[in-house]
C-alpha positions as CSV (number, residue, x, y, z in Angstrom):
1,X,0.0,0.0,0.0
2,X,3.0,2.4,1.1
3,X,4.8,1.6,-1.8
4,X,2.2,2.2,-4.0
5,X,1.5,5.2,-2.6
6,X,4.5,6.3,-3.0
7,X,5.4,5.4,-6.6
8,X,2.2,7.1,-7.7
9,X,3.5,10.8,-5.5
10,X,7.0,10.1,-7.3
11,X,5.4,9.7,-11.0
12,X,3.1,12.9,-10.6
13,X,6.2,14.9,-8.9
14,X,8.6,13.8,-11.7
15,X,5.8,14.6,-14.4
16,X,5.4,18.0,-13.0
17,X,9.3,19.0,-13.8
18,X,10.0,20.5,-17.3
19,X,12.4,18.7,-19.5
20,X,15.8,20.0,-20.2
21,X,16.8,21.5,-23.2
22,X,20.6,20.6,-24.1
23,X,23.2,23.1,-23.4
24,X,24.7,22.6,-26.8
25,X,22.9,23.8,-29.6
26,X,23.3,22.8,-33.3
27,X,25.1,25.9,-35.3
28,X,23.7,24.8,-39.2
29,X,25.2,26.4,-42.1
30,X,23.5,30.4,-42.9
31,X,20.6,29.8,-44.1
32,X,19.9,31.2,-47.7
33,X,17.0,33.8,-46.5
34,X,17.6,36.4,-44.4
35,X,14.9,37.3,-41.7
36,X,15.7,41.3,-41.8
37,X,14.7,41.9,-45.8
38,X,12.5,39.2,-47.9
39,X,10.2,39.2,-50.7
40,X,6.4,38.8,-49.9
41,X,7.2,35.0,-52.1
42,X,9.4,33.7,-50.0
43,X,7.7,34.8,-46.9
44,X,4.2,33.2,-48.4
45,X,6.8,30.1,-49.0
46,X,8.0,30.2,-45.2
47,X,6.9,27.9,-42.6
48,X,7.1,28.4,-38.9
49,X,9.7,25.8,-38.7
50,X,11.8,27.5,-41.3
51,X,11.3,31.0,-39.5
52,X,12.5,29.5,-36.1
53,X,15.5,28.0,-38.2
54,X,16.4,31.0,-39.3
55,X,16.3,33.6,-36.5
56,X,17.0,30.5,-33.8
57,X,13.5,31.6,-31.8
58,X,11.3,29.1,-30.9
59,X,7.4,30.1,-31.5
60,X,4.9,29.3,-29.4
61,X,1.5,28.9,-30.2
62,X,0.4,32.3,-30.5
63,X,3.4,33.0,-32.1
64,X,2.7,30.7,-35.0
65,X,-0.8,31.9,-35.3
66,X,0.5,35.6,-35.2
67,X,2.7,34.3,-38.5
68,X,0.2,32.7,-40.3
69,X,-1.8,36.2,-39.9
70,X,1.0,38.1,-41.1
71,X,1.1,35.4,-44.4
72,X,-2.8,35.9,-44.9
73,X,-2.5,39.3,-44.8
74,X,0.9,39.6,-47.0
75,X,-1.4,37.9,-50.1
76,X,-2.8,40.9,-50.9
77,X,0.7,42.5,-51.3
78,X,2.6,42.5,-54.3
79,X,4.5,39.4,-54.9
80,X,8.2,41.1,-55.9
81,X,7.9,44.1,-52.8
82,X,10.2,43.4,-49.9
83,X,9.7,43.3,-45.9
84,X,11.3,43.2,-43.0
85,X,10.1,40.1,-41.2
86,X,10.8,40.6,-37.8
87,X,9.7,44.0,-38.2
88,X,6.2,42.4,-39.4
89,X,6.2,39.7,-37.3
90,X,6.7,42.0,-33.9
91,X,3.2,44.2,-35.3
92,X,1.1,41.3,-36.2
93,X,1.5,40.0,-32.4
94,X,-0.3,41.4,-29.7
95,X,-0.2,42.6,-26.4
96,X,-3.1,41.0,-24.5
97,X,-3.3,37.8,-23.4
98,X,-6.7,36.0,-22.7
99,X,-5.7,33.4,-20.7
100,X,-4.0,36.3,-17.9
101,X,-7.0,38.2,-18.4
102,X,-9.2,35.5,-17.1
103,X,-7.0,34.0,-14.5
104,X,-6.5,38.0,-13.2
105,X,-10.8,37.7,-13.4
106,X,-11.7,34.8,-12.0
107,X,-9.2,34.0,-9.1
108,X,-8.2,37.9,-8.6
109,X,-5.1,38.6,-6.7
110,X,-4.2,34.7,-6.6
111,X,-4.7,34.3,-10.5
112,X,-2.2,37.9,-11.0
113,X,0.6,35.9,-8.4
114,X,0.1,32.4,-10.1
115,X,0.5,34.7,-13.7
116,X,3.8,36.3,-12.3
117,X,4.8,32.9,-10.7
118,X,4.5,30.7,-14.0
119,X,5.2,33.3,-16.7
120,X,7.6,35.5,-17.9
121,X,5.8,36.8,-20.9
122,X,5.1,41.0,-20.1
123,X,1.4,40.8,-21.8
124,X,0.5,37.9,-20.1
125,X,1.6,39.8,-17.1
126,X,-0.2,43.0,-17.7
127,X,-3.4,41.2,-19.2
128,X,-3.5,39.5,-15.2
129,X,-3.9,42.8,-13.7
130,X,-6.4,43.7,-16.0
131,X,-8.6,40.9,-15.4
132,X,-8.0,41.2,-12.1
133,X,-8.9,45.3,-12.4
134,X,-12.1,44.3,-14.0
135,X,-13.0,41.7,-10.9
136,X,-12.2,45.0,-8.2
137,X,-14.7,47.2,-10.3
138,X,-17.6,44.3,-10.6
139,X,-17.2,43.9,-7.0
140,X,-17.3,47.3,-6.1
141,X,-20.4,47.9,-8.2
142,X,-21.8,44.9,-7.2
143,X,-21.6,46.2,-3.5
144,X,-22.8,49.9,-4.4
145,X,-26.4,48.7,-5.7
């Protein structure tokens, strides 16, 4: 029973820790594009994988959805014009993040210290207090009437 027990508190602990990444990372040859001026073809051509190759960022989720924006909205452009991806790619994200918003908004002050716990992203920070702004002002109102 003990050991059982056990074994099942060890798996969930060890499940909880992220994995590592490896201190050495691969240095490819240059890739052929460059990420500071492209043509609106071979950023339609891009993929996220390729984009991540070739400025060495990682995208998450949002970030990838922010870039296939950018590539639905670069259609309408003319094919031979050039652009400064980075540039681009730094406008078509935003600065509010849903998921802070509603932990700030449902668990108030404790949803804002789990956000500044758990995340280093600066919107996701903000978008916390927000949320947990709005909560303050239902509350208040909520009490006035």
């Amino acid at each position: 029973m003990r050991f059982s027990l056990s074994l099942v508190v060890m798996i969930s602990l060890m499940s909880a820790v992220p994995p590592i990444k490896n201190a050495v990372i691969e240095k490819s040859a240059t890739p052929s594009l460059n990420a500071g001026k492209m043509t609106v073809e071979q950023v339609l051509n891009l993929t996220p994988k390729q984009y991540e190759k070739i400025t060495g960022v990682d995208l998450s989720f949002k970030e990838k959805m922010a870039f296939s924006m950018l590539k639905k909205e670069l259609k309408k452009k003319d094919i031979n014009s050039t652009i400064n991806l980075e540039a681009a790619m730094a406008e078509s994200s935003s600065d509010f993040s849903w998921g802070g918003f509603i932990l700030g908004f449902l668990l108030g002050l404790i949803g804002v210290a789990l956000v500044h716990i758990f995340s280093k992203d600066k919107a996701m920070r903000s978008a916390s207090w927000k949320g947990c702004g709005v909560y303050l002002i239902l509350l208040l109102l909520l009490f006035a009437l």
